[in-house]
ZAVEX-750193 format. One record per atom (N, C-alpha, C): residue number from 1; residue in one letter; atom name; x, z, y. Coordinates in nm, 3 decimals. Example, Ala and Ser with C-alpha at 12.3 -4.5 7.8 and 13.67 -1.06 7.14 Angstrom:
BEGIN
PT   n res atom       x       z       y
PT   1   A    N   1.319   0.780  -0.569
PT   1   A   CA   1.230   0.780  -0.450
PT   1   A    C   1.320   0.780  -0.330
PT   2   S    N   1.285   0.708  -0.225
PT   2   S   CA   1.367   0.714  -0.106
PT   2   S    C   1.290   0.787   0.003
***
This chain:
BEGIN
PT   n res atom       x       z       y
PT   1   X    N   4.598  14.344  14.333
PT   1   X   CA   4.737  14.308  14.357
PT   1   X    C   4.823  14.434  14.344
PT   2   X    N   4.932  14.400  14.284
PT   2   X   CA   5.037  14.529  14.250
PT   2   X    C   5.184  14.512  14.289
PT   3   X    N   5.238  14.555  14.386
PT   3   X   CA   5.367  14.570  14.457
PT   3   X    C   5.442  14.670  14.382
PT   4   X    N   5.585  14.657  14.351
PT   4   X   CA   5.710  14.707  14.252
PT   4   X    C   5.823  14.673  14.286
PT   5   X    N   5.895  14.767  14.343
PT   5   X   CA   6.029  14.776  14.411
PT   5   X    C   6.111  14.878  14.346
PT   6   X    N   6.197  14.805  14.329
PT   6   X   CA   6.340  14.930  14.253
PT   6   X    C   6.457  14.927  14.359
PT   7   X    N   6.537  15.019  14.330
PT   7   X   CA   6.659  15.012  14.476
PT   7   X    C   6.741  15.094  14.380
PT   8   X    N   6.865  15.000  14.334
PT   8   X   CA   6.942  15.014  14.267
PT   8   X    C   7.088  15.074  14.344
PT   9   X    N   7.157  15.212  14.332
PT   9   X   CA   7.254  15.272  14.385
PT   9   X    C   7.331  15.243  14.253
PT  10   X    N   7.486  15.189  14.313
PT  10   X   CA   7.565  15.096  14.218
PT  10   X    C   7.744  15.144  14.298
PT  11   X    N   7.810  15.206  14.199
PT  11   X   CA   7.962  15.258  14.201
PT  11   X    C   7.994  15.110  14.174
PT  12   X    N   8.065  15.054  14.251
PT  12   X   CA   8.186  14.942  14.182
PT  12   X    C   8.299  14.956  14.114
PT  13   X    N   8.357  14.914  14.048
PT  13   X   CA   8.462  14.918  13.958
PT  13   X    C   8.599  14.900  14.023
PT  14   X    N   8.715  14.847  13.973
PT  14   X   CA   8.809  14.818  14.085
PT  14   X    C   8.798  14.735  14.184
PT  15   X    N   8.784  14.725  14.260
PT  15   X   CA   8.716  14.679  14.392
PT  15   X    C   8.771  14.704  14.489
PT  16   X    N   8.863  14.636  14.626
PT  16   X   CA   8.991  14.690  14.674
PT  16   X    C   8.954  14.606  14.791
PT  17   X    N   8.816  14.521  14.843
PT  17   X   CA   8.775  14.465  14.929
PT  17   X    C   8.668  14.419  14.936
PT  18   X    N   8.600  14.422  15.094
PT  18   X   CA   8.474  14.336  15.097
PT  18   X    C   8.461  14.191  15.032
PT  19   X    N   8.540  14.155  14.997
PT  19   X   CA   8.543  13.999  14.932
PT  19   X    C   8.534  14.018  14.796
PT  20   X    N   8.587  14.125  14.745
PT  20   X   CA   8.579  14.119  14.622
PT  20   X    C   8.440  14.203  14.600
PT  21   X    N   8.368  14.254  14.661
PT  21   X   CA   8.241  14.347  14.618
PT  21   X    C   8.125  14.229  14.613
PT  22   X    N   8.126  14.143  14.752
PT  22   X   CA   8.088  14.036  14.716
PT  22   X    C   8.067  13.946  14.595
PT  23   X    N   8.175  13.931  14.535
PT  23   X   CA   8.208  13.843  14.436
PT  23   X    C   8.165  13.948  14.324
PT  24   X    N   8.087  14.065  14.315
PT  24   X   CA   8.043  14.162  14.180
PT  24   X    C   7.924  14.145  14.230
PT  25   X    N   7.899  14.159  14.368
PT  25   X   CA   7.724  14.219  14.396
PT  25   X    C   7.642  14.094  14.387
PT  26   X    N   7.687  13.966  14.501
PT  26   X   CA   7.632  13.809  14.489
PT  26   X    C   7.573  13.777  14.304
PT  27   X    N   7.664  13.792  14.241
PT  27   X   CA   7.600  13.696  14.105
PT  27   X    C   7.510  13.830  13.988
PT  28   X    N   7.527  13.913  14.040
PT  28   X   CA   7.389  14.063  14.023
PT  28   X    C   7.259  14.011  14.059
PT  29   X    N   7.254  13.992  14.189
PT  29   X   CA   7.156  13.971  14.309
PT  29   X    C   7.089  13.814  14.245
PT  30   X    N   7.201  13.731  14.202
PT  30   X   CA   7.137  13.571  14.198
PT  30   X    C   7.090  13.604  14.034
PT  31   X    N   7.126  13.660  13.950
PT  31   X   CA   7.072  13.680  13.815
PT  31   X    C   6.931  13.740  13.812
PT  32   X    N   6.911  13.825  13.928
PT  32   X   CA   6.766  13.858  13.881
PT  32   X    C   6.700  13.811  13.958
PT  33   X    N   6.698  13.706  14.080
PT  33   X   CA   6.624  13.630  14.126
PT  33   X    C   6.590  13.526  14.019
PT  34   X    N   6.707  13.446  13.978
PT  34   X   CA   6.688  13.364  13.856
PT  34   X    C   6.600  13.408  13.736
PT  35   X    N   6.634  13.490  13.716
PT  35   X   CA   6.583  13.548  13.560
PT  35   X    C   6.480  13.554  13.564
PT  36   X    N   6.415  13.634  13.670
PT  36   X   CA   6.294  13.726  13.737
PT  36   X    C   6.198  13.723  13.815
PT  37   X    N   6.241  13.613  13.906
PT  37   X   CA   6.181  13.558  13.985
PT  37   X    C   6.165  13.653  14.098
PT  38   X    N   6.231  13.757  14.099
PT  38   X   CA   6.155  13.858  14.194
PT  38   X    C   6.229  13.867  14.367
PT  39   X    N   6.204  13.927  14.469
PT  39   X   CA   6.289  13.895  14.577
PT  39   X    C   6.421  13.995  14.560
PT  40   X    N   6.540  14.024  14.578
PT  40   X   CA   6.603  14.074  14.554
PT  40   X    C   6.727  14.070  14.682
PT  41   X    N   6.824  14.148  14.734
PT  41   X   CA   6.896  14.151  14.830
PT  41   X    C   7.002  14.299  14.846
PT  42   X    N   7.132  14.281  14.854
PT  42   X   CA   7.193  14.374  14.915
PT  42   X    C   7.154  14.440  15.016
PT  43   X    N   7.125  14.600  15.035
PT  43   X   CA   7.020  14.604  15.152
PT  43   X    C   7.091  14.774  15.208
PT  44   X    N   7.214  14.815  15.198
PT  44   X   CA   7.301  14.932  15.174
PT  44   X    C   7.413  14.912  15.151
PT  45   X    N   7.495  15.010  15.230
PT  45   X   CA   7.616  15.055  15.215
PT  45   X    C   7.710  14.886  15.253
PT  46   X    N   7.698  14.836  15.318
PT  46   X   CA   7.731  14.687  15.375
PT  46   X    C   7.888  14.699  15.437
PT  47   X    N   7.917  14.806  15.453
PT  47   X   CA   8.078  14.828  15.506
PT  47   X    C   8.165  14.877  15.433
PT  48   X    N   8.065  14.944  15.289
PT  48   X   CA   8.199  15.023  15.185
PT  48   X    C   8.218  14.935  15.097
PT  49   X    N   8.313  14.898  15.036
PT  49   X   CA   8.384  14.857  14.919
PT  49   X    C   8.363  14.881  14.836
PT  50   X    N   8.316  15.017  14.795
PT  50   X   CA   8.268  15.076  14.622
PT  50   X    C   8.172  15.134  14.578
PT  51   X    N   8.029  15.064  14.686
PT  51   X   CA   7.914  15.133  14.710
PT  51   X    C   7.824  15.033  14.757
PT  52   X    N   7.745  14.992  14.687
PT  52   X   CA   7.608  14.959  14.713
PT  52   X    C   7.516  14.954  14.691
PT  53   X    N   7.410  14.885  14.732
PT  53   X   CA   7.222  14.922  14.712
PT  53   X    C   7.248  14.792  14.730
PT  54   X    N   7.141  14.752  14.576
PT  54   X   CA   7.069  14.633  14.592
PT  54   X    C   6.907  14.703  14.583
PT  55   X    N   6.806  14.614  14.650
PT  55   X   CA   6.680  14.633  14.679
PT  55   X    C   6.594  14.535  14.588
PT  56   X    N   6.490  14.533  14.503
PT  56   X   CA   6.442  14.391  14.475
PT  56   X    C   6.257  14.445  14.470
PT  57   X    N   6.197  14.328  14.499
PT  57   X   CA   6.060  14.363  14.520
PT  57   X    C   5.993  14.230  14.443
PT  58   X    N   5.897  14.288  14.380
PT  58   X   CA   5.793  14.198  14.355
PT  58   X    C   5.651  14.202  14.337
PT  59   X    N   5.562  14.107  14.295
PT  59   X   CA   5.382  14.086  14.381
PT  59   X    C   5.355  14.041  14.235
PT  60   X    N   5.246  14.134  14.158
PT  60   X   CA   5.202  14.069  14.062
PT  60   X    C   5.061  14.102  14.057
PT  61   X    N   4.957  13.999  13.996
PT  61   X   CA   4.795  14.064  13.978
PT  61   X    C   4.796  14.142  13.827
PT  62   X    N   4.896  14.170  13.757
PT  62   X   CA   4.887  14.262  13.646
PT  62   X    C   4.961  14.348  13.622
PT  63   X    N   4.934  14.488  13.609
PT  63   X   CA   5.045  14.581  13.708
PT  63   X    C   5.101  14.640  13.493
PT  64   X    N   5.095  14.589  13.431
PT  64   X   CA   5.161  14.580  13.285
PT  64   X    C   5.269  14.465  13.317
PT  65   X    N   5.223  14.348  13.327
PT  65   X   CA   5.340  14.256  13.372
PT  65   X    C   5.459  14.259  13.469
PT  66   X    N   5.413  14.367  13.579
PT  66   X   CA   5.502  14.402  13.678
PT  66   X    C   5.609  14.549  13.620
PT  67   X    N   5.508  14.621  13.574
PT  67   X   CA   5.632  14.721  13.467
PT  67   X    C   5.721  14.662  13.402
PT  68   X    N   5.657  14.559  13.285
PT  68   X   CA   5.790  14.532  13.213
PT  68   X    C   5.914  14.426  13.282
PT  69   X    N   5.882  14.368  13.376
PT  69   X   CA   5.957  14.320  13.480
PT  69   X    C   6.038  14.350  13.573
PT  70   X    N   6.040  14.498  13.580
PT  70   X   CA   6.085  14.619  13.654
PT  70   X    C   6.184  14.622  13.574
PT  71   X    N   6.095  14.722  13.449
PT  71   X   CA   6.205  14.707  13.333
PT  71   X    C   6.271  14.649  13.252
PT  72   X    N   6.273  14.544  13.251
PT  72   X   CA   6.359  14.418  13.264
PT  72   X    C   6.483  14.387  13.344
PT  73   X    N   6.457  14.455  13.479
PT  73   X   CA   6.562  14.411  13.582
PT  73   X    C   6.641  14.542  13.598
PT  74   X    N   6.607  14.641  13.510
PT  74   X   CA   6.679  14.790  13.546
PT  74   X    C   6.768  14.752  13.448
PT  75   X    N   6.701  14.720  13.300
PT  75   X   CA   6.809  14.700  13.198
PT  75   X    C   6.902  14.581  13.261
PT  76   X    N   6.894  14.496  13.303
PT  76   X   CA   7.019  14.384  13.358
PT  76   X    C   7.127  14.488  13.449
PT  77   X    N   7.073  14.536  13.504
PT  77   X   CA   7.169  14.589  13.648
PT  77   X    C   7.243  14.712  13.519
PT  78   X    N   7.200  14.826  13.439
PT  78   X   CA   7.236  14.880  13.415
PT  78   X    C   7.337  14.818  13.282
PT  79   X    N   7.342  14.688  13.262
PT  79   X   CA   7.386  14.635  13.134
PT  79   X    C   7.520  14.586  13.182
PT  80   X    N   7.546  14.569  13.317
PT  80   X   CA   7.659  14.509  13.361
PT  80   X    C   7.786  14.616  13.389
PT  81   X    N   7.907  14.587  13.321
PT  81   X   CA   8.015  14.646  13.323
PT  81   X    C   8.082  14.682  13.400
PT  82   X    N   8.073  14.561  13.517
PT  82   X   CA   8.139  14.585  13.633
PT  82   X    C   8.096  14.698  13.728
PT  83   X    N   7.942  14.757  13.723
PT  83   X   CA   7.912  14.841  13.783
PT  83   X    C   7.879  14.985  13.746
PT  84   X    N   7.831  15.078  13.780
PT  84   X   CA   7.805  15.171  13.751
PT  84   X    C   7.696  15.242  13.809
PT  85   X    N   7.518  15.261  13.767
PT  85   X   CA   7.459  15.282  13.786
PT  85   X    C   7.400  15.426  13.787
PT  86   X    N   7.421  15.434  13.947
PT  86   X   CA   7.425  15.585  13.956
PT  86   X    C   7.237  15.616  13.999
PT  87   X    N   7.185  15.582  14.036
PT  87   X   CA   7.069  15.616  14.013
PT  87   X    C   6.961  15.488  14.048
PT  88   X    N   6.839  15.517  13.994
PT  88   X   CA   6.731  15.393  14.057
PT  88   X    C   6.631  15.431  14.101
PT  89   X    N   6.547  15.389  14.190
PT  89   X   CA   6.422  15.447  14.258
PT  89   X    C   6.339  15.369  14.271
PT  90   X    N   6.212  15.377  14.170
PT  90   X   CA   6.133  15.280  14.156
PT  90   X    C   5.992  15.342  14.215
PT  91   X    N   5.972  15.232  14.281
PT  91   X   CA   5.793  15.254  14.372
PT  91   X    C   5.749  15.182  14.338
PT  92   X    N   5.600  15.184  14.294
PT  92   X   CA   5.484  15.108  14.272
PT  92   X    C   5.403  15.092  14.344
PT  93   X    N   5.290  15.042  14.398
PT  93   X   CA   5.163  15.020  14.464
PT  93   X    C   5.049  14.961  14.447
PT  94   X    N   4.949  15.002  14.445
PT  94   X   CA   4.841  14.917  14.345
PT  94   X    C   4.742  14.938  14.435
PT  95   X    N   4.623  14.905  14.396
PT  95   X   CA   4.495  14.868  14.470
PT  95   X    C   4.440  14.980  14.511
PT  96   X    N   4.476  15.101  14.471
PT  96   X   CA   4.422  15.228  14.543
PT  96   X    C   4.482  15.306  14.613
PT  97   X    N   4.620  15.227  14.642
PT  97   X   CA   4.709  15.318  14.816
PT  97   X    C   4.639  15.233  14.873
***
């Protein structure tokens, strides 16, 4: 079994309220659950307006299938306009931690 978590640090664009960061971060978050299947959640920076961490994790028995799935979901987050992807931090875990 192979565990793969990325934690995406994300500048917002004009963005002038919690309602509106919402309305950029929510349909981020529901695209790569959809797409990806993977668990995914706002999990940072919950009070600023032009700053957040999304978190997403996933469980695969083929740790090739879980890379390109990773990388899959880095290119989505980094493909979107509205945000600005200031860094990503990807952990793996496999059968010998």
């Amino acid at each position: 079994m192979y565990v793969g978590t990325l934690s995406f640090d994300l500048l917002l664009g004009d963005v002038r309220s919690l309602k509106e960061k919402r309305s950029v971060v929510r349909p981020i978050v529901a695209d790569l659950q959809r797409k990806y299947a993977v668990s995914a959640a706002e999990v940072d920076h919950m009070d600023l307006y032009r700053r957040a961490v999304i978190g997403l994790a996933m469980v695969s028995g083929d740790a090739g299938h879980l890379s390109d799935v990773l990388d899959r979901c880095e290119r989505l987050v980094a493909g979107r306009p509205e945000v600005e992807l200031l860094s990503v931090r990807r952990r793996f875990h496999g059968e010998d931690d």
